[in-house]
C-alpha positions as CSV (number, residue, x, y, z in Angstrom):
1,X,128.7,26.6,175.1
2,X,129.2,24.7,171.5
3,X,132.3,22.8,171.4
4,X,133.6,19.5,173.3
5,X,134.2,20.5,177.4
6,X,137.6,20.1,178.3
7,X,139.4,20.0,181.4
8,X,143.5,21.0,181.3
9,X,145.5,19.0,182.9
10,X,145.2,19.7,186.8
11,X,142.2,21.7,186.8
12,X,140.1,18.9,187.8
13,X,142.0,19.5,191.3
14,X,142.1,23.7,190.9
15,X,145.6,23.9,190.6
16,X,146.5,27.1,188.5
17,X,149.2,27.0,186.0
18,X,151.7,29.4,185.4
19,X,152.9,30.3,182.2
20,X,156.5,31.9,182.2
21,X,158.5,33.3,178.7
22,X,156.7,30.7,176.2
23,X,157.5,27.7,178.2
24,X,154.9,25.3,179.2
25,X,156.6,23.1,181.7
26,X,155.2,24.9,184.5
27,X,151.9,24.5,183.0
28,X,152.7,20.7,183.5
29,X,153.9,20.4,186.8
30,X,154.2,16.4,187.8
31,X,151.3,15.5,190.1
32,X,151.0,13.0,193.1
33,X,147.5,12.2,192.5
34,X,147.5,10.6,196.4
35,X,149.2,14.3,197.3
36,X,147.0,16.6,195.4
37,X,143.8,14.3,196.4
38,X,144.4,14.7,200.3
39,X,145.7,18.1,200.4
40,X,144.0,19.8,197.6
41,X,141.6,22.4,198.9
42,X,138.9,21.6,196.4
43,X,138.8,17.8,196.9
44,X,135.4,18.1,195.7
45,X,136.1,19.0,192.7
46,X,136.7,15.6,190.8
47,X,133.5,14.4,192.1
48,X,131.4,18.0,191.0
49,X,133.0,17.7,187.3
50,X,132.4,13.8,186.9
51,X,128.7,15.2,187.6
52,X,128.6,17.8,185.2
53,X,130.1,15.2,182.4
54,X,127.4,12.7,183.3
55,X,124.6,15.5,182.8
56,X,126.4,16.2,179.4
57,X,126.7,12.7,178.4
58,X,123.0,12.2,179.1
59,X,121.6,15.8,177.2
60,X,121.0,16.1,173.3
61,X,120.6,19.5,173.5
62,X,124.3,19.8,175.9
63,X,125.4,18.1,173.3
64,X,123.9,19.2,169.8
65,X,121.5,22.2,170.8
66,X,121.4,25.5,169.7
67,X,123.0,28.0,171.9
68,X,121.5,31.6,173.4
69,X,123.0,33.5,175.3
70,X,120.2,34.6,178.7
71,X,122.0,36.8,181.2
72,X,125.7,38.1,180.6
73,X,127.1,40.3,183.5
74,X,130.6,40.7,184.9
75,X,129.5,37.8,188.4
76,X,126.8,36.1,186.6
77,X,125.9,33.5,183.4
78,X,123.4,32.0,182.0
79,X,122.8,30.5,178.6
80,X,120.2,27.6,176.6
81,X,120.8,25.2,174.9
82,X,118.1,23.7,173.3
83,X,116.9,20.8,170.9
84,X,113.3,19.9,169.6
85,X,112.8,17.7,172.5
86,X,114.9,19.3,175.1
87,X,116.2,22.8,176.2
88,X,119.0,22.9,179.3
89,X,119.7,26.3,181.0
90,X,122.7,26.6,182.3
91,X,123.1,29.1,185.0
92,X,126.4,30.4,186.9
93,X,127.5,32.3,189.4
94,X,130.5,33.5,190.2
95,X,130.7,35.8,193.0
96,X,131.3,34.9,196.4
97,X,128.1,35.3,197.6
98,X,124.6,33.7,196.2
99,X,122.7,35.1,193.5
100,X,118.9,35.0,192.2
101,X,118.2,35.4,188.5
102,X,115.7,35.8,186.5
103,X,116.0,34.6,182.8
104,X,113.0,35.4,180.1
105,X,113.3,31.5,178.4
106,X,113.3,30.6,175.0
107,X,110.7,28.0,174.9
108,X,107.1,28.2,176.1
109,X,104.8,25.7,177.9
110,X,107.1,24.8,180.8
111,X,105.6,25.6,184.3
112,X,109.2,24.3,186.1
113,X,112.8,24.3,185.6
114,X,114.4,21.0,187.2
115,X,117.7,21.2,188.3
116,X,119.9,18.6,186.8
117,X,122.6,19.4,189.6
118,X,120.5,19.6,192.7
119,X,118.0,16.3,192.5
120,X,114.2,17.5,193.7
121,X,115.0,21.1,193.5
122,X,113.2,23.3,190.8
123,X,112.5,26.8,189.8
124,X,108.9,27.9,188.8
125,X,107.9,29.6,185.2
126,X,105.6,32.5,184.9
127,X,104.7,34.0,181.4
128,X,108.2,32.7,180.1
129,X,109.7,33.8,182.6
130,X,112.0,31.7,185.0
131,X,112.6,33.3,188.6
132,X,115.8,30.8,190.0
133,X,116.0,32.3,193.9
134,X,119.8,31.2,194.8
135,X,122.6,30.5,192.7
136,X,125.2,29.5,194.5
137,X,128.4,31.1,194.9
138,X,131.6,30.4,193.2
């Protein structure tokens, strides 16, 4: 979405903060990055947002692009955003299980999405039509 990403502080492990009566201490908590690293259960997750930054980094359209929204439902998301030279889709799913979607595009002349997360995989385009078979879940 427009904006710069940000990540609050300890969500790059998936800790959840609680907010209690206007204070934000707990928000804060102090973190052990050996402690939440070895016992966190989405050690993965560092390594899955440095990815995502590096994509952004690397996109003019991430970064400057207009934005469209393609598929809004109360699991599922997917928006564009595109440049003259460049148009991302950004699909995701959050229900537990996977998901396919199909997204009418708003460019033309593509015959293949390539996914930017997944190297070698990619989605085929019919009529301006993209049919992705699995979104993960989560």
């Amino acid at each position: 979405m427009p904006g710069v990403p940000s990540i609050y502080y300890g969500s790059e492990w998936g800790i959840e903060g609680k907010r209690s009566g206007g204070d934000d201490h707990a928000l804060r908590p102090h973190l052990d990055l050996f402690e939440v690293s070895h016992n966190s259960p989405h050690r993965d997750l560092p390594g899955f947002i440095s990815r995502l930054a590096q994509i952004w980094r690397h996109s003019e359209a991430l970064q400057y692009g207009n934005y469209r929204q393609l598929l809004v439902s109360h699991e599922q998301f997917a928006f564009a955003r595109q440049t003259q030279e460049e148009c991302v889709i950004v699909a995701v799913n959050a229900a537990a299980k996977p998901v396919a979607f199909e997204l009418a595009l708003p460019m033309t002349g593509g015959k293949q999405l390539l996914d930017l997360l997944n190297e070698g995989d990619s989605f085929p385009v019919n009529g301006g039509t993209a049919l992705i078979d699995v979104v993960k879940p989560c």
